[in-house]
mmCIF file of the N, C-alpha and C atoms, coordinates in Angstrom:
data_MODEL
# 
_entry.id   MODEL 
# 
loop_
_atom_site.group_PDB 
_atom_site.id 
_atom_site.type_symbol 
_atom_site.label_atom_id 
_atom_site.label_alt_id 
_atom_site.label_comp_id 
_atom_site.label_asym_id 
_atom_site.label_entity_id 
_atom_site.label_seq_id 
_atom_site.pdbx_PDB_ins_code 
_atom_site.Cartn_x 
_atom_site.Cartn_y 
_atom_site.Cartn_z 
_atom_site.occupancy 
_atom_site.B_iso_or_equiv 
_atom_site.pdbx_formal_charge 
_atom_site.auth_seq_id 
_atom_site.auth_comp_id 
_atom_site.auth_asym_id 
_atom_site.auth_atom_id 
_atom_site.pdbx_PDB_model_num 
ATOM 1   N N  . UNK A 1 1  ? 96.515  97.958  107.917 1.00 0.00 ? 1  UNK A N  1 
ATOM 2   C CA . UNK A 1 1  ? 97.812  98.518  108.213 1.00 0.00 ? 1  UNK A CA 1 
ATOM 3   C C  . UNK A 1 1  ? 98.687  98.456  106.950 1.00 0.00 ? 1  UNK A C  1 
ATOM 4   N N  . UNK A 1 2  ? 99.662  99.546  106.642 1.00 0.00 ? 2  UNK A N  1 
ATOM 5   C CA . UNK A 1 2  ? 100.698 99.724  105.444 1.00 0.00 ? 2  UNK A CA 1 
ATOM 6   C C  . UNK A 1 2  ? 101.493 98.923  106.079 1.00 0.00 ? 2  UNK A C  1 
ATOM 7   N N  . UNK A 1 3  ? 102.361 97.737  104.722 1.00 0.00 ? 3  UNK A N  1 
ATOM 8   C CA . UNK A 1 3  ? 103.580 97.584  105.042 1.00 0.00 ? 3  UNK A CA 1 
ATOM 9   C C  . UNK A 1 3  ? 104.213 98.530  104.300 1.00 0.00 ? 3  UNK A C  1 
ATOM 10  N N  . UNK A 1 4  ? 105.246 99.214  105.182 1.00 0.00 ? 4  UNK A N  1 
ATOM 11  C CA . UNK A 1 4  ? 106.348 100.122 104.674 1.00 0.00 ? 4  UNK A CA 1 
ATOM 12  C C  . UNK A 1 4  ? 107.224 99.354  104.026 1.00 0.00 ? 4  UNK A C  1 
ATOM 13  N N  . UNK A 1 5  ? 107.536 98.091  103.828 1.00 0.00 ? 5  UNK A N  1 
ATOM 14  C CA . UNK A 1 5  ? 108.810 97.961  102.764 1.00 0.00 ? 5  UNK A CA 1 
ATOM 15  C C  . UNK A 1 5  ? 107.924 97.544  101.344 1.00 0.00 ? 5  UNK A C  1 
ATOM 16  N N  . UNK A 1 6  ? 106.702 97.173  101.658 1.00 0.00 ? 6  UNK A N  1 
ATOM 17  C CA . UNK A 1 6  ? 105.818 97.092  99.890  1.00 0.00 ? 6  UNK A CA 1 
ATOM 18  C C  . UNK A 1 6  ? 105.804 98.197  99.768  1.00 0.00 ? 6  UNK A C  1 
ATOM 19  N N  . UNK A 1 7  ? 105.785 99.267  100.622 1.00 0.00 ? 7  UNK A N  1 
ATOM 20  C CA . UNK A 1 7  ? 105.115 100.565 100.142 1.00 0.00 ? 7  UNK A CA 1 
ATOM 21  C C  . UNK A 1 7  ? 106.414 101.364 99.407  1.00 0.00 ? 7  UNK A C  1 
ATOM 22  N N  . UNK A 1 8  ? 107.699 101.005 100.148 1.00 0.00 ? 8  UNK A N  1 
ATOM 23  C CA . UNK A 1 8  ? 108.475 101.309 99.427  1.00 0.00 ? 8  UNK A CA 1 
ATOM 24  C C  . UNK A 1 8  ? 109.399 100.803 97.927  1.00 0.00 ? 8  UNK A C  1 
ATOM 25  N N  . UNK A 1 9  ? 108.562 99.588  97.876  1.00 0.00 ? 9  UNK A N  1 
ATOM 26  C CA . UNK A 1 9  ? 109.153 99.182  96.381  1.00 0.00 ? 9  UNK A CA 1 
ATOM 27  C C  . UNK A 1 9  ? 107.979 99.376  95.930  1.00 0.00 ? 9  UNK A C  1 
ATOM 28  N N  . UNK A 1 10 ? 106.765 99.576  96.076  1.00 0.00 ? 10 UNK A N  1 
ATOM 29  C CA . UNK A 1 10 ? 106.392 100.312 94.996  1.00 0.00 ? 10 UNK A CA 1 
ATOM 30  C C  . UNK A 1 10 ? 106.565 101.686 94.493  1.00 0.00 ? 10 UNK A C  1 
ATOM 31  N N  . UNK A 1 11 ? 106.966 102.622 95.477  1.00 0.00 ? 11 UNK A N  1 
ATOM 32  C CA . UNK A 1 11 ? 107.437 103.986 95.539  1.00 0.00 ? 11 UNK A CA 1 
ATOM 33  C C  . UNK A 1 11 ? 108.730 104.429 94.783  1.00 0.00 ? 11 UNK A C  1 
ATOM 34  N N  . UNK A 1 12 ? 109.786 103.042 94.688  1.00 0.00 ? 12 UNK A N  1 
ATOM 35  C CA . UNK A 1 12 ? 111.001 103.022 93.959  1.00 0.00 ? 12 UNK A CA 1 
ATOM 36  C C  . UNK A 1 12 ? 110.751 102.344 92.184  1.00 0.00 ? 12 UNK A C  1 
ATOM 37  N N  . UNK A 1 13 ? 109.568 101.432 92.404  1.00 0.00 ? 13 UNK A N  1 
ATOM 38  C CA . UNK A 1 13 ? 108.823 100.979 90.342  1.00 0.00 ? 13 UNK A CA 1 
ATOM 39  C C  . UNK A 1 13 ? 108.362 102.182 90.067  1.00 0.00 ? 13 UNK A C  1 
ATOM 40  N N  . UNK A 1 14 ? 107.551 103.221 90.724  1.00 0.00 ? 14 UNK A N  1 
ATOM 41  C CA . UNK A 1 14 ? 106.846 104.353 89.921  1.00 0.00 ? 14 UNK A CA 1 
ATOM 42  C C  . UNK A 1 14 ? 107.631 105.399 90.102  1.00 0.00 ? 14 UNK A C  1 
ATOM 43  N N  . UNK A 1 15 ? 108.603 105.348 90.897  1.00 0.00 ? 15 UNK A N  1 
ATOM 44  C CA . UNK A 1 15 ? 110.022 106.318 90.615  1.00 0.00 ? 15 UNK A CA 1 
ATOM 45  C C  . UNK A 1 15 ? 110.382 106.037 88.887  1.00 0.00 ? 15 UNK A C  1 
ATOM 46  N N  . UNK A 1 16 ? 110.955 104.586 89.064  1.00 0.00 ? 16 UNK A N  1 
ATOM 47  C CA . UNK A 1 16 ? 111.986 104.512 87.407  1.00 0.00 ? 16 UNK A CA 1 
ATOM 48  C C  . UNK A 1 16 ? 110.792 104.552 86.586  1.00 0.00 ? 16 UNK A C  1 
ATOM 49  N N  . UNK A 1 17 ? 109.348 104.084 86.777  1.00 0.00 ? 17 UNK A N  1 
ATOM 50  C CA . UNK A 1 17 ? 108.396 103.659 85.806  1.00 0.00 ? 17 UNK A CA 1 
ATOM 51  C C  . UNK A 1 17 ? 108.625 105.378 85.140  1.00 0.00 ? 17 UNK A C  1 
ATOM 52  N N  . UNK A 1 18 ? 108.594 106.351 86.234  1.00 0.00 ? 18 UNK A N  1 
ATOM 53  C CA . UNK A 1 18 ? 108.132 107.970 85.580  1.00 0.00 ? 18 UNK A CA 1 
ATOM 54  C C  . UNK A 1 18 ? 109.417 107.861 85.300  1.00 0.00 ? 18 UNK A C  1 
ATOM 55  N N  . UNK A 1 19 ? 110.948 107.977 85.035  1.00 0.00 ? 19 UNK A N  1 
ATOM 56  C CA . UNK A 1 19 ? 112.087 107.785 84.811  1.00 0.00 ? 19 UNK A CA 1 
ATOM 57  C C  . UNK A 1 19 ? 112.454 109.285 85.680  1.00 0.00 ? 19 UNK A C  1 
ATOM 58  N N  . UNK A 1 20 ? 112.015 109.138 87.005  1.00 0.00 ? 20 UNK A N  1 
ATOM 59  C CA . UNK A 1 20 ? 112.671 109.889 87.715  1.00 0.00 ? 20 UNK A CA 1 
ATOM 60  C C  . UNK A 1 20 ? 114.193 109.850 88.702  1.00 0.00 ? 20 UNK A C  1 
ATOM 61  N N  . UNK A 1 21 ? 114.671 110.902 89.241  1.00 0.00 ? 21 UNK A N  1 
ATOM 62  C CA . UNK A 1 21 ? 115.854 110.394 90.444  1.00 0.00 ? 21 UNK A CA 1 
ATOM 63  C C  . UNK A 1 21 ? 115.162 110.677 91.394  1.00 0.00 ? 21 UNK A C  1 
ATOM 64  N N  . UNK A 1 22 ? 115.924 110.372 92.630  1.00 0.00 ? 22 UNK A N  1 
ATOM 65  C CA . UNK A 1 22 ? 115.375 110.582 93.820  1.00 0.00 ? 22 UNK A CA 1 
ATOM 66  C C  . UNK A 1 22 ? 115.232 112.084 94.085  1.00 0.00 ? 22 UNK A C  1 
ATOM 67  N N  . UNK A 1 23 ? 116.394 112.520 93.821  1.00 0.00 ? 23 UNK A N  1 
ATOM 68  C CA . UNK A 1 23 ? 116.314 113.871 93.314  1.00 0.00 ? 23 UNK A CA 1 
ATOM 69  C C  . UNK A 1 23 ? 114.872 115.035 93.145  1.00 0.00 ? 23 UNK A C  1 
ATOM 70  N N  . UNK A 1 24 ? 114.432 114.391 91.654  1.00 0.00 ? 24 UNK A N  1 
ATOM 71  C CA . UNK A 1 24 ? 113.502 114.791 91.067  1.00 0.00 ? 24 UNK A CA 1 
ATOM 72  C C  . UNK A 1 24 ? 112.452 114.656 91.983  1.00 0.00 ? 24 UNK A C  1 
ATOM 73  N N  . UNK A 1 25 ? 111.861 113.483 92.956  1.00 0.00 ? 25 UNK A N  1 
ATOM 74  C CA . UNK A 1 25 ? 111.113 113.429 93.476  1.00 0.00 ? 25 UNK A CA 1 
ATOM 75  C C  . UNK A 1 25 ? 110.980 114.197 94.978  1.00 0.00 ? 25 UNK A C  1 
ATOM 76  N N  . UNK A 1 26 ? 112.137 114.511 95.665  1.00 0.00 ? 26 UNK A N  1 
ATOM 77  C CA . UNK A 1 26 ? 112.461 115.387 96.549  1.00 0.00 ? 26 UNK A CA 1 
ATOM 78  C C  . UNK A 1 26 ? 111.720 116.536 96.618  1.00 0.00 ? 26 UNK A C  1 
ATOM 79  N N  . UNK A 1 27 ? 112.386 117.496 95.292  1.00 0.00 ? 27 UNK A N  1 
ATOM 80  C CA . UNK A 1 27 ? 112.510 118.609 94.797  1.00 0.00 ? 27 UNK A CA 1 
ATOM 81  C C  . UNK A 1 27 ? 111.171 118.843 94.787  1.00 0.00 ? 27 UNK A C  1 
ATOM 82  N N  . UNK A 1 28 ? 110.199 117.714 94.085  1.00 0.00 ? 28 UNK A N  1 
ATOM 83  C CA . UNK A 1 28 ? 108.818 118.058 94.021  1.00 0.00 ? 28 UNK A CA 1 
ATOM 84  C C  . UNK A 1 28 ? 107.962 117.835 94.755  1.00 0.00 ? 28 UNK A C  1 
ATOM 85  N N  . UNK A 1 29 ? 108.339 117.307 96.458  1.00 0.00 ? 29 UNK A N  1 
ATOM 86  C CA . UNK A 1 29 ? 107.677 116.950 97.263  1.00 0.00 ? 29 UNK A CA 1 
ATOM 87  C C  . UNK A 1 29 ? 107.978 117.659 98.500  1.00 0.00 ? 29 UNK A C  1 
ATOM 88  N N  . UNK A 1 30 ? 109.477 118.781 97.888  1.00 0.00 ? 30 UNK A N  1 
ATOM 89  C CA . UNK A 1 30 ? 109.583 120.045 99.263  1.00 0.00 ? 30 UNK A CA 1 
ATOM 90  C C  . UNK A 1 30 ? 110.210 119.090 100.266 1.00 0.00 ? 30 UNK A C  1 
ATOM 91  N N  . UNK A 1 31 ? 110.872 117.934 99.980  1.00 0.00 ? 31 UNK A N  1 
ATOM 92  C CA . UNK A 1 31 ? 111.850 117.144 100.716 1.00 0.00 ? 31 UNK A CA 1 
ATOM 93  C C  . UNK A 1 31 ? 113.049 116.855 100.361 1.00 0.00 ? 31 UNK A C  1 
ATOM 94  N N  . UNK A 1 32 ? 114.265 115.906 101.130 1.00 0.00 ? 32 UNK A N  1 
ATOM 95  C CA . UNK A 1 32 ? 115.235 115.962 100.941 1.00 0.00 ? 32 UNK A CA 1 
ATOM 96  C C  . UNK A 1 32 ? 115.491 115.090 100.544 1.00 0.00 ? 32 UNK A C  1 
ATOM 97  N N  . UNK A 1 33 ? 116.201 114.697 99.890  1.00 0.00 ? 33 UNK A N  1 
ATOM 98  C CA . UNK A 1 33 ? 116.435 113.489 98.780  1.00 0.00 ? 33 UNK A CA 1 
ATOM 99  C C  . UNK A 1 33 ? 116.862 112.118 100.325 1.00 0.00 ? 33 UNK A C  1 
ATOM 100 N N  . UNK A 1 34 ? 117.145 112.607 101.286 1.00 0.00 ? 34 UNK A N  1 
ATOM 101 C CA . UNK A 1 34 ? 117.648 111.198 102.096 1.00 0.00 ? 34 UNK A CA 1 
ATOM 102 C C  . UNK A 1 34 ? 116.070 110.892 102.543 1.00 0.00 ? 34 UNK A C  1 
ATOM 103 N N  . UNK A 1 35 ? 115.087 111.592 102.426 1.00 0.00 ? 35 UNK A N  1 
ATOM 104 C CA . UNK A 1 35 ? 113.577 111.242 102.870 1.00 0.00 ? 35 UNK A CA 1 
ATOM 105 C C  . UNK A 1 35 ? 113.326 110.633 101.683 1.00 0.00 ? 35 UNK A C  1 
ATOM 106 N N  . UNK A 1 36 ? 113.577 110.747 100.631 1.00 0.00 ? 36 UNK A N  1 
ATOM 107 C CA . UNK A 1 36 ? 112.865 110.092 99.777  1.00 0.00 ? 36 UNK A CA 1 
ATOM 108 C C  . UNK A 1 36 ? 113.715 108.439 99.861  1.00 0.00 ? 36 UNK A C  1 
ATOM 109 N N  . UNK A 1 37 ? 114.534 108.184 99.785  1.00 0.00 ? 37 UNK A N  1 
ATOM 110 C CA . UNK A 1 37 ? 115.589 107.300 100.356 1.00 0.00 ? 37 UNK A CA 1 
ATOM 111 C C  . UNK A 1 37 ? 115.224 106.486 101.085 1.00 0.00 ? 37 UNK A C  1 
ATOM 112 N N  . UNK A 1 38 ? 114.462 106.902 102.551 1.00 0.00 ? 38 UNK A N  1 
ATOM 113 C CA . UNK A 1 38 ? 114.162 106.487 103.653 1.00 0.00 ? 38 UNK A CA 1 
ATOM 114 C C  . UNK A 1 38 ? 112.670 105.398 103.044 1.00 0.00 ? 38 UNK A C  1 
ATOM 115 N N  . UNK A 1 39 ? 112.189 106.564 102.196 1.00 0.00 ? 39 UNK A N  1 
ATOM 116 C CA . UNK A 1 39 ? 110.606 105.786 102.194 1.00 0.00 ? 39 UNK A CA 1 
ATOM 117 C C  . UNK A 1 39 ? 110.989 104.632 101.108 1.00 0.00 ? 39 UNK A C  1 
ATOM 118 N N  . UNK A 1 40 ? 111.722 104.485 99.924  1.00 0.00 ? 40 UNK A N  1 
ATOM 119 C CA . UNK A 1 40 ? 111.771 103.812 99.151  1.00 0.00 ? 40 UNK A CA 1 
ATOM 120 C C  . UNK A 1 40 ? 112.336 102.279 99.803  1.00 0.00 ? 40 UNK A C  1 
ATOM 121 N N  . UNK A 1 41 ? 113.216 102.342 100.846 1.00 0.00 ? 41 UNK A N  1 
ATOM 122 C CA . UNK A 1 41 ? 113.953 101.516 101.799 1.00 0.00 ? 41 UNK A CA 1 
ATOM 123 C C  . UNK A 1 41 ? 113.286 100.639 102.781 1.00 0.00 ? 41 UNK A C  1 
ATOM 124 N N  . UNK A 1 42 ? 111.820 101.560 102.779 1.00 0.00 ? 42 UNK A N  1 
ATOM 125 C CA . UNK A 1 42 ? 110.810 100.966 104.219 1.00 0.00 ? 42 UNK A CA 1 
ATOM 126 C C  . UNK A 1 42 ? 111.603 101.407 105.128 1.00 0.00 ? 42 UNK A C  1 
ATOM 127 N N  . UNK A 1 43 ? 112.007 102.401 105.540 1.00 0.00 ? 43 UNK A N  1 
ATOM 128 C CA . UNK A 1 43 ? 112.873 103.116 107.065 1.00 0.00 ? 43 UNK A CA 1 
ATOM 129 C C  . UNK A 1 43 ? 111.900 103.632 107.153 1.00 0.00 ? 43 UNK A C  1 
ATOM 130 N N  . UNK A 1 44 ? 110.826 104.510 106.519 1.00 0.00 ? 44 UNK A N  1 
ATOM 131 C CA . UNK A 1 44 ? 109.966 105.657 106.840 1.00 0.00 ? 44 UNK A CA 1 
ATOM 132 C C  . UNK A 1 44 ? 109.077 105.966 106.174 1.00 0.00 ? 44 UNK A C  1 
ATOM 133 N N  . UNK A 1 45 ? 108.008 106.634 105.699 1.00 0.00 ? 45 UNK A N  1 
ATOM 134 C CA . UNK A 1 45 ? 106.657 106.478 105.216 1.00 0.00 ? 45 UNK A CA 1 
ATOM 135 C C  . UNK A 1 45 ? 106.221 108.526 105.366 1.00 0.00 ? 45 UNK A C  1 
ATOM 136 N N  . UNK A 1 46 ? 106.322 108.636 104.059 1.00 0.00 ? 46 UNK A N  1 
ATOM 137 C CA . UNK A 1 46 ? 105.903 109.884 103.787 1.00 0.00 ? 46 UNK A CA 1 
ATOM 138 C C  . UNK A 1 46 ? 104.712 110.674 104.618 1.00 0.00 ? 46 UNK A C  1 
ATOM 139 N N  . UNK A 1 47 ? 104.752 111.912 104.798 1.00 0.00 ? 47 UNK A N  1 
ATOM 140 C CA . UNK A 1 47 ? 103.534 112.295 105.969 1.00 0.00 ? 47 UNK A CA 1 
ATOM 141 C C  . UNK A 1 47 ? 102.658 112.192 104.937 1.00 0.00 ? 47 UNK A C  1 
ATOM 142 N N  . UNK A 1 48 ? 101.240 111.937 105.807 1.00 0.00 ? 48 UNK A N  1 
ATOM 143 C CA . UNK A 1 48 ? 99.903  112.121 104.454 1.00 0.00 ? 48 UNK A CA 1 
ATOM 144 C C  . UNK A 1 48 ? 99.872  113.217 103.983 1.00 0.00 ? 48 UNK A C  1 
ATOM 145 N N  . UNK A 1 49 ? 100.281 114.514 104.566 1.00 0.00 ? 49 UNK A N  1 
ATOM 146 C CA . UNK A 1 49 ? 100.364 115.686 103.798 1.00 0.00 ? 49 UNK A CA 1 
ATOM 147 C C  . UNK A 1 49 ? 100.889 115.597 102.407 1.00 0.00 ? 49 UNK A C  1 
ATOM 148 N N  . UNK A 1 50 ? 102.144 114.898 102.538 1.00 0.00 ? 50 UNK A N  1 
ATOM 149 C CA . UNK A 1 50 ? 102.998 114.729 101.144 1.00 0.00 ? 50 UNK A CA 1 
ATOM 150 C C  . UNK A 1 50 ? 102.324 113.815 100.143 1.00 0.00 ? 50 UNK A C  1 
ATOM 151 N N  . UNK A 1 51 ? 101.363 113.165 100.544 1.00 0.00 ? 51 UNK A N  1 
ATOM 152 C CA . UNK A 1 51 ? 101.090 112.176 99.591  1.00 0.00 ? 51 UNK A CA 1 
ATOM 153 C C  . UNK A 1 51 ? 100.314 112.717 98.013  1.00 0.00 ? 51 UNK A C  1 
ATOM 154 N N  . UNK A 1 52 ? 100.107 113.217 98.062  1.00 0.00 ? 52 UNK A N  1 
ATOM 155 C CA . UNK A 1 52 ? 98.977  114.383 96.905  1.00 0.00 ? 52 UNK A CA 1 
ATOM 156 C C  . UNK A 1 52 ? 100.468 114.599 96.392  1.00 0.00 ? 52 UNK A C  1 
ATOM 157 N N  . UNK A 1 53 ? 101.438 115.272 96.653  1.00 0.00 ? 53 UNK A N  1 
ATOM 158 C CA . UNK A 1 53 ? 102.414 116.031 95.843  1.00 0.00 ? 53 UNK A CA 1 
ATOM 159 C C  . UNK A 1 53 ? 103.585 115.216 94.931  1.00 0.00 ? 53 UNK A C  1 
ATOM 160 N N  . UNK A 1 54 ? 103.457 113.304 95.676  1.00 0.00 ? 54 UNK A N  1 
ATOM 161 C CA . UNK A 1 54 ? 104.076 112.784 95.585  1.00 0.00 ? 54 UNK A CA 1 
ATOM 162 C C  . UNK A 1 54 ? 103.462 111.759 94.469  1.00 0.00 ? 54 UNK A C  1 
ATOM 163 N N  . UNK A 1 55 ? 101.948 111.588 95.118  1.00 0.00 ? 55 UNK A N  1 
ATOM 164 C CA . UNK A 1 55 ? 101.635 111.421 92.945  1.00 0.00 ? 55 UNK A CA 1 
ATOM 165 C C  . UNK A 1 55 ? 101.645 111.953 92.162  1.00 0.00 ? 55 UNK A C  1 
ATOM 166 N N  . UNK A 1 56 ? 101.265 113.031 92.159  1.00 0.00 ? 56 UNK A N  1 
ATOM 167 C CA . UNK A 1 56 ? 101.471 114.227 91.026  1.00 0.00 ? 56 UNK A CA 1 
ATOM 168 C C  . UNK A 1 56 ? 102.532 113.880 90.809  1.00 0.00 ? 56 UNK A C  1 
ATOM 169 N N  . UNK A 1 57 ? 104.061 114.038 91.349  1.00 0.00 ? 57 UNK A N  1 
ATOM 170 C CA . UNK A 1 57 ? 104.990 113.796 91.199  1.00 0.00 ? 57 UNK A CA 1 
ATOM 171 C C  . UNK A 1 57 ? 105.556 112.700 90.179  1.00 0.00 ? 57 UNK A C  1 
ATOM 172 N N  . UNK A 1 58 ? 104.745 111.560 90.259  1.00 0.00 ? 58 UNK A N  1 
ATOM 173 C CA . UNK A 1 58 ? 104.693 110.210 89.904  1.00 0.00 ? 58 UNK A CA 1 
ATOM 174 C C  . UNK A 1 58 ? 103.900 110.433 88.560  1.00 0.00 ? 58 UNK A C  1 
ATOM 175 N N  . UNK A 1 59 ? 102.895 110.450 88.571  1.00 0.00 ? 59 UNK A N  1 
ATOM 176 C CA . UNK A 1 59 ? 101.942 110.839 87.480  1.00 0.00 ? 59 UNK A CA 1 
ATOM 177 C C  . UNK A 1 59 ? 101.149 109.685 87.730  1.00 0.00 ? 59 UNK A C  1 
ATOM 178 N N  . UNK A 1 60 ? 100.765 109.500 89.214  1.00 0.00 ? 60 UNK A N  1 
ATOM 179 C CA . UNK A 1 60 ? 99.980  108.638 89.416  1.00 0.00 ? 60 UNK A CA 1 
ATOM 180 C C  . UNK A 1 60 ? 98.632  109.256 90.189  1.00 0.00 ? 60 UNK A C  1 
ATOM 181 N N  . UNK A 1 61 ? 97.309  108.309 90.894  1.00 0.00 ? 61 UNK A N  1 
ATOM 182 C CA . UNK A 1 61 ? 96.491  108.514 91.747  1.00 0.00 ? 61 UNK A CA 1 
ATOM 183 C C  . UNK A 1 61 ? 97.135  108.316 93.103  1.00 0.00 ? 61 UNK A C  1 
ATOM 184 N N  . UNK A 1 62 ? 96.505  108.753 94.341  1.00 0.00 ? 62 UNK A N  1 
ATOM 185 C CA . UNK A 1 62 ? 97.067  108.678 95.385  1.00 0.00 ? 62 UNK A CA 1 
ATOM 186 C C  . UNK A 1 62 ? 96.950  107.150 95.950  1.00 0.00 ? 62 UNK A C  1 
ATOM 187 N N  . UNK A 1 63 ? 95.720  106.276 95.273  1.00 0.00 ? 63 UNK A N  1 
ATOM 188 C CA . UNK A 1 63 ? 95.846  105.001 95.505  1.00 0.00 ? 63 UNK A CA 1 
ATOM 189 C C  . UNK A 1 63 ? 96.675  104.125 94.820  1.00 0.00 ? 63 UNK A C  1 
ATOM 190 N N  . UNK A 1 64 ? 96.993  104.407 93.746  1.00 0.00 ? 64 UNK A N  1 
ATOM 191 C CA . UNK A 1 64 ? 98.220  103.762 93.129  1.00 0.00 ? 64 UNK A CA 1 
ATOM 192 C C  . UNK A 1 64 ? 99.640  103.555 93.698  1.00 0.00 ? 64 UNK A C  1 
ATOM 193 N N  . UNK A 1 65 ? 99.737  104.992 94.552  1.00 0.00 ? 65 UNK A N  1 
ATOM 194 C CA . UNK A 1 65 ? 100.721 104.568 95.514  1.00 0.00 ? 65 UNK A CA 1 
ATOM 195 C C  . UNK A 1 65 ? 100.965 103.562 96.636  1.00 0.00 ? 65 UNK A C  1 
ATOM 196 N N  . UNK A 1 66 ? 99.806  102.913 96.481  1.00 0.00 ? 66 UNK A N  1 
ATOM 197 C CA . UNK A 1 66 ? 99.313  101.331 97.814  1.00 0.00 ? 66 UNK A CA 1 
ATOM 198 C C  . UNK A 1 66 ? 99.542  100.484 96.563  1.00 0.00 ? 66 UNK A C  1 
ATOM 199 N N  . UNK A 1 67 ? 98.878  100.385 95.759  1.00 0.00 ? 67 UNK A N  1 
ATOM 200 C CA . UNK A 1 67 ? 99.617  99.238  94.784  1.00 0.00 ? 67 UNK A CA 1 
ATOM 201 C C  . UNK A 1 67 ? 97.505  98.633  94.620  1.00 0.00 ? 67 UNK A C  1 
ATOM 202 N N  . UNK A 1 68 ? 96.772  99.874  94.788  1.00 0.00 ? 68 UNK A N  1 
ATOM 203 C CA . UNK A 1 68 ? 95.761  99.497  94.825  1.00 0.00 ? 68 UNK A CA 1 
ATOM 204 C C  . UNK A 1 68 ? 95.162  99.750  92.960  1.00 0.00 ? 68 UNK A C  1 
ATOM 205 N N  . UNK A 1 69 ? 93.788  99.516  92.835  1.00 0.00 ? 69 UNK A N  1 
ATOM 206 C CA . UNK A 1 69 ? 93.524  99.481  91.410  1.00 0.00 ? 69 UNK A CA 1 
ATOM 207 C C  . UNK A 1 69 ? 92.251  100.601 91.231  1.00 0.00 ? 69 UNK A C  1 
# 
């Protein structure tokens, strides 16, 4: 099982790590900046659809977003 509030501080380190805004990550994930908000917070957890758009986004793998290796 994901914890949503690890999932969201890691989602908010590879935000600043890429020196993005929430903004930026929105825009490139076809969401609204209060969703991106939500997930970084642990309120909410991106659909798996989004997850592909949201490393790219990052300039990461899709497992990097678990905090996996």
């Amino acid at each position: 099982m994901i914890d949503i509030k690890s999932f969201g501080q890691r989602l908010s380190e590879l935000r600043h790590n890429a020196d993005l805004k929430q903004q930026d990550v929105a825009e490139k994930c076809f969401v609204s900046i209060q969703a991106v908000s939500k997930w970084e917070r642990g309120q909410s957890c991106p659909d798996l659809l989004i997850l592909d758009d949201l490393a790219l986004a990052l300039g990461v793998k899709i497992k990097d977003l678990f905090g996996e290796n």
